[in-house]
C-alpha positions in Angstrom: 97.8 90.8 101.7 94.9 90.4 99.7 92.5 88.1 100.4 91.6 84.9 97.4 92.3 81.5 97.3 95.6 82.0 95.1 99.0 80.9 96.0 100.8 83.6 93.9 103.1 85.1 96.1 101.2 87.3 98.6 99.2 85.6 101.1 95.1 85.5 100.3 91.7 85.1 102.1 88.7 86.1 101.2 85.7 86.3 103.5 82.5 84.6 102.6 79.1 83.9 104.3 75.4 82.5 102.8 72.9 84.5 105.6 69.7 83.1 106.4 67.1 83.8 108.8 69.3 83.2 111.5 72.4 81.6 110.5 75.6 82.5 109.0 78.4 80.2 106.7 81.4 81.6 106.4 83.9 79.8 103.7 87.6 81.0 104.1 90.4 79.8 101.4 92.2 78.2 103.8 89.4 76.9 105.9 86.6 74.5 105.8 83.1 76.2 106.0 81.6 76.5 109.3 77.9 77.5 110.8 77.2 79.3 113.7 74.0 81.4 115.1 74.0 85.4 114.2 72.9 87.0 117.1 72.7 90.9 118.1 76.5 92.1 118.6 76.8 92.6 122.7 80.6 92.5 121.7 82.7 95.4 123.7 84.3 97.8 120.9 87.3 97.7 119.5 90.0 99.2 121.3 91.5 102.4 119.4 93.4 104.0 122.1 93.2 107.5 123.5 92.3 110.8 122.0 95.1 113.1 121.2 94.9 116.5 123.6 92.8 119.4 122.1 92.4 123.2 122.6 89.1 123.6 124.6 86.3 123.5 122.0 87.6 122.4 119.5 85.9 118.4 119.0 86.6 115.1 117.5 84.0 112.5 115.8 83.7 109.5 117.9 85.6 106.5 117.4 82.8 104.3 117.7 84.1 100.8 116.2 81.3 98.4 117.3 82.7 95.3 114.8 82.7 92.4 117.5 86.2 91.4 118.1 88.1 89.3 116.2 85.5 89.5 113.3 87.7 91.1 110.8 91.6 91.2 109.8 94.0 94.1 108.9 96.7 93.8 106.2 100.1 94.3 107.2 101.8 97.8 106.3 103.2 98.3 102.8 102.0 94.3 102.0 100.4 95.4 98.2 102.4 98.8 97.4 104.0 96.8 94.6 100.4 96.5 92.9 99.2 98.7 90.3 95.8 99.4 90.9 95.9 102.4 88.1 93.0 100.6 86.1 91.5 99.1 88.8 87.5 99.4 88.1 84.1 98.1 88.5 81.6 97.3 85.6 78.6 96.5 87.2 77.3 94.8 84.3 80.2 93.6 83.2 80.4 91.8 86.6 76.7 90.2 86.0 77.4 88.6 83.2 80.5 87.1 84.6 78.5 85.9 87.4 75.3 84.7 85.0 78.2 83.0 82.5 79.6 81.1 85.5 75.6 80.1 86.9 74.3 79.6 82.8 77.8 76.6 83.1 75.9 75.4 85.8 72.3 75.1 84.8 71.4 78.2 87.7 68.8 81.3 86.1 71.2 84.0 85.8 70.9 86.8 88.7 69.3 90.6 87.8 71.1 93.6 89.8 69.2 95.3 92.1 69.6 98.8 93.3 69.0 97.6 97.1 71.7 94.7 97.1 74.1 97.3 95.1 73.1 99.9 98.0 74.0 97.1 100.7 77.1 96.6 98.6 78.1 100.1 98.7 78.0 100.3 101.9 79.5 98.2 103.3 82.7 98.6 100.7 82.8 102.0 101.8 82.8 101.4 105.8 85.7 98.3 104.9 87.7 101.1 103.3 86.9 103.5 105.8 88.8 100.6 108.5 90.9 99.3 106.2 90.1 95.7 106.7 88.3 92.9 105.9 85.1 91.5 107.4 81.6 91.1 107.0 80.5 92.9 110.3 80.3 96.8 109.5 81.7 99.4 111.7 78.1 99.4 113.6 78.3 96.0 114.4 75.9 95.2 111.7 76.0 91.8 110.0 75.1 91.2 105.9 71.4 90.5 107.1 71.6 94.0 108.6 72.4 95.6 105.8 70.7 94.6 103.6 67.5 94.8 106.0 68.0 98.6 105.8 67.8 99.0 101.8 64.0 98.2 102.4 65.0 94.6 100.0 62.7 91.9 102.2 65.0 89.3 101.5 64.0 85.4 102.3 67.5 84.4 101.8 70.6 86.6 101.3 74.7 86.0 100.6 77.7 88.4 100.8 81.3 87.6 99.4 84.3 90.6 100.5 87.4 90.4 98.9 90.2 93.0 99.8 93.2 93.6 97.4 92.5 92.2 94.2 93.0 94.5 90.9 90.2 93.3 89.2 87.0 91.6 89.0 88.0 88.5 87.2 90.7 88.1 89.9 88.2 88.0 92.8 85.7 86.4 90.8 88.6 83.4 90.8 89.5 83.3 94.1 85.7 83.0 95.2 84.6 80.5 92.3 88.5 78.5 94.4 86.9 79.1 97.5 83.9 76.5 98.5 82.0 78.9 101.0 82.0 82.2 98.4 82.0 79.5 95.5 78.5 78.3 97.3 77.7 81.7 97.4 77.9 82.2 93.8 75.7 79.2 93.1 72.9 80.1 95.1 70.1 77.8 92.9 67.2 80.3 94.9 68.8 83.6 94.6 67.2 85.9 91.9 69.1 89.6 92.6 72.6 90.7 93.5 74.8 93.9 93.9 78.3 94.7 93.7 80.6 97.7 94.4 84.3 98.5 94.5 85.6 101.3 96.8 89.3 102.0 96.4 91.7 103.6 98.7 95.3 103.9 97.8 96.5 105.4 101.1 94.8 102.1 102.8 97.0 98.8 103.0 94.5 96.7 100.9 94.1 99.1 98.6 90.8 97.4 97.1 87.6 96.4 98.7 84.9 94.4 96.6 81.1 93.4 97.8 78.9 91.1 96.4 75.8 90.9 97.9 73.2 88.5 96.3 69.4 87.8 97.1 65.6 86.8 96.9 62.9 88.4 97.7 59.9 86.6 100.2 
């Protein structure tokens, strides 16, 4: 299952969301966008289950998912193993100037990447593979605004697009240009700065995991 607004075959949804100050729009393919407050996560974790039995001494890292519940999806087994992700890559430049081409059709200033945003990117790619799923809270509980808090970037307005699955860039860059909340994302008139990563996994279910994180500074 990967997740864009195609209707080839496999199912798709991508997860989008423009962050302010304090609010969050999240623009699903199949859904309408909607608002709501971000708040601090006081969401119980995740359920994992129990801890297999070990010889005395010997210790496990702790499972400590703290992504609120019901805030991201898992793919079901064996969904993309017919995909060839073989020459699945990330140009990161190569990705700005898609972007900038799209804006520059427009009228929007094209966007300059910034080692924070990519950071924030990175990260958060990396903790999605980690789960294997898609979402925009991290493993911590932490939101986009988090994240991209932490770089040191003092961002007055911030966006992040996830898409899980796709081989590459010009196929997620279609299914969030088809997808009104990421496509909003995309067209941010205000922002200045973005970053994008790519973490693959091929022993995961979606195989692919793609960030986009864009910005402007106060």
């Amino acid at each position: 299952m990967y997740r864009v607004a195609l209707t080839a075959g496999i199912a798709m949804a991508l997860a989008g969301c423009s962050l302010g100050s304090s609010s969050i729009t999240s623009g699903f393919a199949e859904d309408p966008p909607s608002t709501a407050s971000i708040t601090a996560p006081k969401s119980k974790s995740v359920g994992l289950g129990g801890e297999p039995s070990l010889p005395r001494g010997v210790q496990l890292a702790k499972l400590d998912d703290k992504a609120p519940t019901g805030t991201f999806e898992k793919a079901p087994a064996g969904i993309l193993s017919d995909r060839d992700y073989s020459k699945t890559m990330l140009d990161a430049q190569m990705a700005r100037d898609i972007i900038n081409g799209y804006r520059k059709e427009k009228g929007l200033k094209p966007l300059k990447l910034s080692p924070e945003l990519t950071e924030a990117a990175k990260a958060h790619a990396r903790d999605l593979a980690k789960w294997d799923r898609i979402s925009h809270y991290g493993s911590d509980g932490s939101n986009p605004w988090d994240r991209v808090k932490r770089t040191g970037y003092k961002a007055r307005l911030t966006a992040e697009n996830v898409g899980t699955g796709q081989i590459d860039f010009n196929e997620v860059m279609k299914g969030w240009k088809d997808s009104p909340g990421h496509n909003k994302n995309l067209l941010m008139s205000d922002a200045d700065h973005m970053g994008v990563a790519l973490v693959q996994d091929p022993k995961s279910e979606f195989k692919s995991f793609w960030t986009l994180v864009i910005g402007s500074p106060m």
